[in-house]
N, C-alpha and C positions, 0 to 999 in steps of 0.2 A: 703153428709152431710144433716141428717136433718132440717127440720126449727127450729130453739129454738126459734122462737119469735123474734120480735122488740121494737125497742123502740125509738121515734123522740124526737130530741132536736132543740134549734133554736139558732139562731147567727147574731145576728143584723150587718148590714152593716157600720153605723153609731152609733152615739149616743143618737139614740132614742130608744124607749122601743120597747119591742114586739106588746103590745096593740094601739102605734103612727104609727107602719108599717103595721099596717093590710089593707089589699085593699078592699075595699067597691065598692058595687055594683053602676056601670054607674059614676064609679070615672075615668077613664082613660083606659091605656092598662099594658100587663103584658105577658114577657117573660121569661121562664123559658130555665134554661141550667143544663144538669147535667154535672156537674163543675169535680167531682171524682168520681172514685168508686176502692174500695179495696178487693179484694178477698182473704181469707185463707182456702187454701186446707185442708183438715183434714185427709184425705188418711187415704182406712181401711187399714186393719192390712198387708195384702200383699203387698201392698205398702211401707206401713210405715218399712218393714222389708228387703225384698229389693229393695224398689226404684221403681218411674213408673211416670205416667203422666195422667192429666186427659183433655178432649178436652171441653171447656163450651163453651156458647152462652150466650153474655148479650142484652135482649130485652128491648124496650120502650114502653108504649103504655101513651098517654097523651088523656082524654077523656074531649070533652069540652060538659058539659051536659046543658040544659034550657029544659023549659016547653016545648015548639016547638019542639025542634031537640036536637039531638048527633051526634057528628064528632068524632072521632078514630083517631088516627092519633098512627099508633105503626112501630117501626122500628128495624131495627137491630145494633144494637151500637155497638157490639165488638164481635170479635170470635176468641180463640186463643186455644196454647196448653201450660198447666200448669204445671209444675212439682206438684208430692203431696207432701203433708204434707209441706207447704211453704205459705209465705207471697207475695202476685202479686200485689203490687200497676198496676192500668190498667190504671191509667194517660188519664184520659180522657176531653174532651170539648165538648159537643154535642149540637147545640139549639135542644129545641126537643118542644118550641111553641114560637111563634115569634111576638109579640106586637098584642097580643089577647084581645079585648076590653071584657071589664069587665062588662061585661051585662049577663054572664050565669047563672047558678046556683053553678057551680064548674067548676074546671080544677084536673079534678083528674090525679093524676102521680101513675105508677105502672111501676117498672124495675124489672124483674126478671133474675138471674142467672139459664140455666138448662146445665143437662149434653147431650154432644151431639155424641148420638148411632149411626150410619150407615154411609154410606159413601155417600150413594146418599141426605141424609139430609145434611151431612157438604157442599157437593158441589153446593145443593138449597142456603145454610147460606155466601159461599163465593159471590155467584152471589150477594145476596140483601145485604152485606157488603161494600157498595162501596156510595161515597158520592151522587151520583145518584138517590138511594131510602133512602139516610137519610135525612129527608123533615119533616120538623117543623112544628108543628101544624098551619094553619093560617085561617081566614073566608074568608078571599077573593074567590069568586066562582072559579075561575081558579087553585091555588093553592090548594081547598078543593077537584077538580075532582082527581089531581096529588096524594093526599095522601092517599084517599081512595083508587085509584089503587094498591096503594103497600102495603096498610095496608091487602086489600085482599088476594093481592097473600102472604106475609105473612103467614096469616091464617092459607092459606090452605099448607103450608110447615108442620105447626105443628098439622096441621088434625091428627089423625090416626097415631102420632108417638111417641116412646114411651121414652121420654126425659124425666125423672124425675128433676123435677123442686128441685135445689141445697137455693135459697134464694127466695122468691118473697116479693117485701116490696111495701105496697101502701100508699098515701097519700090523702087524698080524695081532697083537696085543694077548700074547702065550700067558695063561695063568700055572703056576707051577706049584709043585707042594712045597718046595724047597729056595733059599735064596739062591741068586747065581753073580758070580761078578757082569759088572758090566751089562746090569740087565737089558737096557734100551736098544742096545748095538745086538742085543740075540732077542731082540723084538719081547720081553717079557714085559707084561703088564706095571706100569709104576706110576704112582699119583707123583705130578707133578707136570707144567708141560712138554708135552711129546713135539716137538719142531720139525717140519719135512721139509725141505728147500730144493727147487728145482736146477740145474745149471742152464744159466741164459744163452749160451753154444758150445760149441768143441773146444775153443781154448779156455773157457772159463775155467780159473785156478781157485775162485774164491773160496768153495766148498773145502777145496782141501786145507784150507788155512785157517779157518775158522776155529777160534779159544770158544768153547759154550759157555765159559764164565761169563764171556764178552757180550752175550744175550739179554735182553730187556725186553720187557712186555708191557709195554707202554700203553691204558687207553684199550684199543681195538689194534692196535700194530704190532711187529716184530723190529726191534731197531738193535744194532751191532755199533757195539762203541759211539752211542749215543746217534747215529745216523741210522736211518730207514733204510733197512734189506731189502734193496731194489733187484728181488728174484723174485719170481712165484715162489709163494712161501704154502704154510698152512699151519698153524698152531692149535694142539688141542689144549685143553685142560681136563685134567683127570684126576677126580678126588675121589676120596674112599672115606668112610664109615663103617665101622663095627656094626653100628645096630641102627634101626632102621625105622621104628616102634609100630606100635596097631597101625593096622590096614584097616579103619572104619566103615568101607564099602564093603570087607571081607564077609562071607557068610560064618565064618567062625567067630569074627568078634560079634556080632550079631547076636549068637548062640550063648558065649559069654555073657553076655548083658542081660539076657533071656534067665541066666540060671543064677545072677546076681537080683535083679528084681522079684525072682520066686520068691525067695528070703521075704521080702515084704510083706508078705502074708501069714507072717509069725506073729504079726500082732493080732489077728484073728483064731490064734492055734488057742484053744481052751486048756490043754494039757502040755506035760513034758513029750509025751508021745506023738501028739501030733506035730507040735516042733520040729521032734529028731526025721519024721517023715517028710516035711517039706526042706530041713535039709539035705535028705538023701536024695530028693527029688532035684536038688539045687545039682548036687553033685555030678547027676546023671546026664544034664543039660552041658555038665562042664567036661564030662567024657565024651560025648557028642560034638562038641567043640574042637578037643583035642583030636580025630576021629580026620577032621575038614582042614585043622589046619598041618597036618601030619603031612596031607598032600596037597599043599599051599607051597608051588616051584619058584616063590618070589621071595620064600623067606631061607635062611642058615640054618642048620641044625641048632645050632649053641642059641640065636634067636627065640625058635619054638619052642626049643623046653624052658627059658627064661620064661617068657609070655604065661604058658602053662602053668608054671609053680607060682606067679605073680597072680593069676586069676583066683587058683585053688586058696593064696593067701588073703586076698581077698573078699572069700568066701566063707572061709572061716571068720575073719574079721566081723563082716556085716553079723552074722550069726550072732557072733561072742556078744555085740553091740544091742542087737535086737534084743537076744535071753536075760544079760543080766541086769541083775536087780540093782535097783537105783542105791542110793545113802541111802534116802529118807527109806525108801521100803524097809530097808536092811534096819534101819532103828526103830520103825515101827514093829516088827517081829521082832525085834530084839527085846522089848521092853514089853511085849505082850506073850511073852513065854518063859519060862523058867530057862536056866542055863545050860541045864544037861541034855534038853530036847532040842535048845538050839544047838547044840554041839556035832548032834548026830544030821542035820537038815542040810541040804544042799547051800543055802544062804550064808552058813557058818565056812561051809568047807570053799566058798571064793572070795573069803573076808581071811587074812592071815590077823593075827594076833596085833601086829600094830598097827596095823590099820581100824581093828575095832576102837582099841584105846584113841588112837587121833580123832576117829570120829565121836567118840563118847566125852574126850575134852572139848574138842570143838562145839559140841552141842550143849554142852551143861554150862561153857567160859558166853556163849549167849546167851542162852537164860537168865545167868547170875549179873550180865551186863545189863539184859533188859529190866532185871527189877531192880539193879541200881540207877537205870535213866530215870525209875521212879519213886524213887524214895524206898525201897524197899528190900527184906533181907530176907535169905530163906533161913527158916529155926533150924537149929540142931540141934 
C-alpha cells in the first residue's frame, strides 16, 4: 500500500485544553507509549481475488534532539503475518521513552510499517522482537549505552534490504520555552494522546471531516463516534511529570547515603569536637554528591537542587538527632548542678524556658502519683 498521507489529531487526557497541556521546556519529564496501532491491508488484486497474506514489521524510533547531542533510540515493536485485504487491530502497549526531562529541543517519534522480503530478514526481526531490545528512550548514561547498541544493530538489519516501507508517520514532538496555539497542528510536544491516521486512498474524505471531540480510546483501540477507525491509525500517549525522584542506581544517591550513614558514627565521638568533625566529614560526601549529580542529563535543574537541599536537610536532621540530649539526660544535669552553671552549658541553651518547666511538672506530677499509688506523701 502506498502512502496517502497523514494527518494528526489530539485527545486531551483530561479536561484541559490542548494549549494547558503543552509541555514547556525544563518544566519536568515526559514519557511516551504507543498505546495502539491499527493496520488495513489493502491487498493487490491477487490477493484480493484469491486470498493471501502479507508478513509486516512495525518499527520505532524516538529521537531525543538538543543543541549538544541526539540519542536514537528505535526498536522493533511488532512482527507478524496479516491476512490481505483485512482490518489487524495489533493491540499494542510499548513505552518507547521513559520520564525523559524536558530540556531538549524535541522528542521526535517516527513508527513506521514495512513489508518484510526474505527470510534471513524475518529471522534478524524475530531475534530483535523480544522485550530484551525493546528499551525506551532514557538519558541516563547506562541505559543510553543499552539503546544505542540495539538501535545499531537494528540499522544495520535494514541496511541494504529492500522492505518497502507500507506506512511511515512522524511527529516531530518540538519542545518550546513558550506556549503556542494550537500546539499539536505545529507538531509541539502535549501530554495527552497524539492520533496519526492514515487515508485508505485518493478519494478518501474521512480525515477531513473528522470532529477530535468525536475520538475515543477504548481498551488498545481508536474508535470515532463509538465505531472503530477502520484506517491505519497510531495512537500515542504522552504524560508528563514535574519531578521524577532519586535514581537509586545513580552513583550520586549512592554518595548521599554514604555521607548520611557517616553520621553514625557520632555515637562513638567522645567529645563535641570530634562530632562537628565527622559532621564536616558528612558534608564533604554531600558535596561529592552534588559534584555527580550536577552532571546527571536525566535529571531538571529545579529537580537537582531540590534533591540537593532535601539531602543537606537531612543531614543536618540525623546530626541534631544523634547530638542532642535526651529528657532524662537533660534532668539528670539539671538536678546535679546548681542553676547558674546550668544556664551557661550547652544543655540549658537547647531547652527553652517552657519546656524545662513541662518537663520539671511532668516529672515531679509522677513522683507525687507514685507515692500516692502507695499510700504516701512528700513532707513540706
Amino acid at each position: 500500500m502506498a502512502n496517502l498521507g497523514t494527518k494528526k489529531f489530539y485527545k486531551s487526557f483530561n479536561s484541559k485544553t490542548e494549549e494547558n497541556n503543552q509541555i514547556l521546556k525544563n518544566s519536568g519529564y515526559v514519557s511516551i507509549v504507543l498505546h495502539s496501532a491499527f493496520y488495513k491491508s489493502k491487498g493487490n488484486f491477487w490477493q484480493k481475488t484469491f486470498g493471501g497474506s502479507d508478513k509486516i514489521a512495525l518499527t520505532s524510533t524516538i529521537t531525543y534532539q538538543s543543541s549538544e547531542k541526539s540519542i536514537e533510540a528505535k526498536s522493533i515493536v511488532d512482527k507478524r503475518k496479516v491476512k490481505a485485504d483485512r482490518n489487524h487491530p495489533l493491540g499494542l502497549t510499548r513505552n518507547i521513552a521513559l520520564k525523559v526531562p524536558a530540556i531538549a529541543d524535541g522528542l521526535e517519534m517516527k513508527v513506521e510499517i514495512s513489508a518484510i522480503k526474505g527470510d534471513n530478514f524475518e529471522n534478524s526481526l524475530d531475534l530483535m522482537n523480544s522485550e530484551e531490545f525493546q528499551k525506551p528512550l532514557q538519558t541516563a548514561s547506562l541505559p543510553v549505552g543499552q539503546i544505542l547498541a540495539v538501535t545499531n544493530v537494528i540499522k544495520k538489519i535494514f541496511t541494504g534490504v529492500n522492505n518497502p516501507s507500507i506506512l511511515e508517520a512522524t511527529f516531530a514532538g518540538i519542545i518550546s520555552k513558550e506556549k503556542v496555539t494550537e500546539p499539536v497542528t505545529k507538531e509541539r510536544l502535549t501530554e495527552g494522546y497524539i492520533i496519526i491516521i492514515a487515508n485508505n486512498d485518493e478519494d478518501d474524505n474521512f480525515l477531513s471531516q473528522v470532529e477530535p471531540d468525536n475520538f475515543t480510546i477504548e481498551g488498545d483501540g481508536l474508535k470515532y463516534n463509538d465505531a472503530t477507525v477502520e484506517h491505519t491509525n497510531l495512537v500515542f500517549a504522552v504524560t508528563f511529570e514535574q519531578s521524577k525522584g532519586p535514581d537509586q542506581d545513580s552513583a550520586w544517591f549512592k554518595k548521599y547515603q554514604r555521607a548520611l550513614n557517616k553520621l553514625d558514627e557520632i555515637v562513638f565521638a567522645e567529645n563535641e569536637a570530634e562530632q562537628k568533625k565527622i559532621l564536616d566529614d558528612s558534608r564533604r560526601l554531600w558535596i561529592e554528591g552534588n559534584a555527580i549529580l550536577f552532571e546527571d542529563p536525566s535529571f531538571i535543574d529545579k529537580e537537582k537542587n531540590s534533591i540537593k537541599l532535601t539531602y543537606f536537610k537531612k543531614i543536618n536532621e540525623r546530626y541534631t538527632d544523634l547530638t542532642s540530649i535526651s529528657d532524662t539526660d537533660f534532668i539528670v544535669n539539671f538536678t546535679n548542678n546548681n542553676f547558674e552553671e546550668l544556664k551557661l552549658s550547652d544543655d540549658f541553651n537547647s531547652f527553652n524556658e517552657k519546656k524545662i518547666l513541662n518537663l520539671v511538672n511532668k516529672e515531679s506530677s509522677k513522683y507525687l502519683k507514685e507515692l500516692g499509688d502507695h499510700n504516701m506523701i512528700l513532707p513540706l
